[in-house]
C-alpha positions in Angstrom: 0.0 0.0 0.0 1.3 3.2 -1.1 1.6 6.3 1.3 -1.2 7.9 -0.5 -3.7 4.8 0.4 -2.6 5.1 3.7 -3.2 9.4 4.0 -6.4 8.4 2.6 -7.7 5.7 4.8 -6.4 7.0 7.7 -8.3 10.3 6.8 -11.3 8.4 6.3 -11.4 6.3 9.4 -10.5 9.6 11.6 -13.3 11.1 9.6 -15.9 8.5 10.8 -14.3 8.8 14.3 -15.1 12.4 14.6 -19.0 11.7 12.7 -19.3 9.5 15.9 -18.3 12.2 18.4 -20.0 15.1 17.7 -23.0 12.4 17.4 -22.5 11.8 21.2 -22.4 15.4 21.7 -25.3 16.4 20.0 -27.3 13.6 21.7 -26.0 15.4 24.8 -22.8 13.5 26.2 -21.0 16.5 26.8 -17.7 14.7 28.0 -17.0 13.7 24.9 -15.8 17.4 23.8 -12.2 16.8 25.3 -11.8 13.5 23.2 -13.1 15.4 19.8 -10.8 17.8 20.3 -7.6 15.8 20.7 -8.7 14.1 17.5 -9.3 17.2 15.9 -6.1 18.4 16.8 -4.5 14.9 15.5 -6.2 15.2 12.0 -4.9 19.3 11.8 -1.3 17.6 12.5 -1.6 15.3 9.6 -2.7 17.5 7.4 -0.1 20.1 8.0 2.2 17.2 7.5 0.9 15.9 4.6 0.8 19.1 2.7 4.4 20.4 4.1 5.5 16.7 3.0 4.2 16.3 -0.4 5.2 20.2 -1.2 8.6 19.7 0.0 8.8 16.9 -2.5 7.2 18.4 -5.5 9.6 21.1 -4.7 12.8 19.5 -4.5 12.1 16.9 -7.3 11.5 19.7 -10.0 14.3 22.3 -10.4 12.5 25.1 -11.8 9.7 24.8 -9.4 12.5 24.9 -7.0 14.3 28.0 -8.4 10.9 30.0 -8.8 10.2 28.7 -4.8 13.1 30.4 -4.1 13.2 33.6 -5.6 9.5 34.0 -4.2 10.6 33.3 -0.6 14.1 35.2 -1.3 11.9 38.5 -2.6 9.8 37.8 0.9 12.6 37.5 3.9 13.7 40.5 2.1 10.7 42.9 2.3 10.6 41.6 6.0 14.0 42.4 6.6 13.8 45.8 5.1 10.4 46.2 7.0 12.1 45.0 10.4 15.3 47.0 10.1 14.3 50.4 7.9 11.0 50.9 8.3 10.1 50.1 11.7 10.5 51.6 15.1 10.8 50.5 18.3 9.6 52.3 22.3 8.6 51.2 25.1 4.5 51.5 25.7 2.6 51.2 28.1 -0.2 48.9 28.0 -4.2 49.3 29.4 -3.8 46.1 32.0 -0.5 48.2 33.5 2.1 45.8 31.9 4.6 47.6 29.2 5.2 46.3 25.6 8.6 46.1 25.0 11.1 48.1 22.6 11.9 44.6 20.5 7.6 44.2 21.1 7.0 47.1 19.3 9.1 46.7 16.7 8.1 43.4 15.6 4.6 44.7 15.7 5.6 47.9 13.6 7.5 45.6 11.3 4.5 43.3 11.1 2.3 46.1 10.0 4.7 47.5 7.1 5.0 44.1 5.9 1.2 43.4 5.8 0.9 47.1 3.8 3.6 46.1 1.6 2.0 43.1 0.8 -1.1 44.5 -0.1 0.4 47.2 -2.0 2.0 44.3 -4.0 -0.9 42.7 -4.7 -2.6 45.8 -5.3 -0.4 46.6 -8.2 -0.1 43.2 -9.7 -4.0 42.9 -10.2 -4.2 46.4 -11.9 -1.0 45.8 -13.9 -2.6 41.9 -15.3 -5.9 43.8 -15.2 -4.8 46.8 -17.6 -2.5 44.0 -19.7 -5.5 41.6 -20.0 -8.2 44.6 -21.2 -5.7 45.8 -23.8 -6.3 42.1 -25.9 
């Protein structure tokens, strides 16, 4: 049996397992709730793994896939780097609940922001730009 056959029957029986549960909750067993959610935290982790597994390996078994991968996540660490160390700032602030956010705190957060409004910006552009190139044929 191939791993594919096994991902899929173990996704399948997992499946039923959790059918049964929230069964036993809806017919009012409420300690049941615990056990669903340690098996819905057990089918998450498998699917993270499966997909980080199977990308990993479509990646690294086709170079230009590979190359492309990089550039993408090259062009990313980048913007957060220039976010991190250019853009952002860092003080100390004091918070509502009397603690104080830290200098590195605030600068992550800072960073965090420019990145997300780089991003957008990003995408903002490419969708006009393939927008205006698509229009024009």
């Amino acid at each position: 049996m191939n791993l594919y056959k096994g991902t899929y029957y173990t996704a399948g029986i997992l499946s039923i397992i959790g059918i049964l549960l929230v069964g036993l909750i809806i017919n009012g067993n409420n300690g049941q709730i615990g056990t669903l959610l340690y098996i819905a935290y057990t089918i998450l982790t498998l699917i993270i793994s499966f997909v980080l597994f199977f990308t990993l390996k479509n990646i690294t078994s086709n170079k230009d896939l590979l190359v492309s991968t990089s550039k993408v996540v090259g062009i990313f660490i980048a913007t957060a780097l220039i976010c991190y160390f250019v853009l952002s700032s860092g003080e100390e602030t004091p918070l509502r609940d009397g603690n104080i956010l830290s200098e590195s705190g605030s600068k992550l957060i800072s960073a965090g922001l420019f990145m997300f409004y780089a991003l957008i910006l990003a995408a903002s552009c490419i969708m006009v730009f393939f927008g205006i190139k698509n229009m024009k044929k």
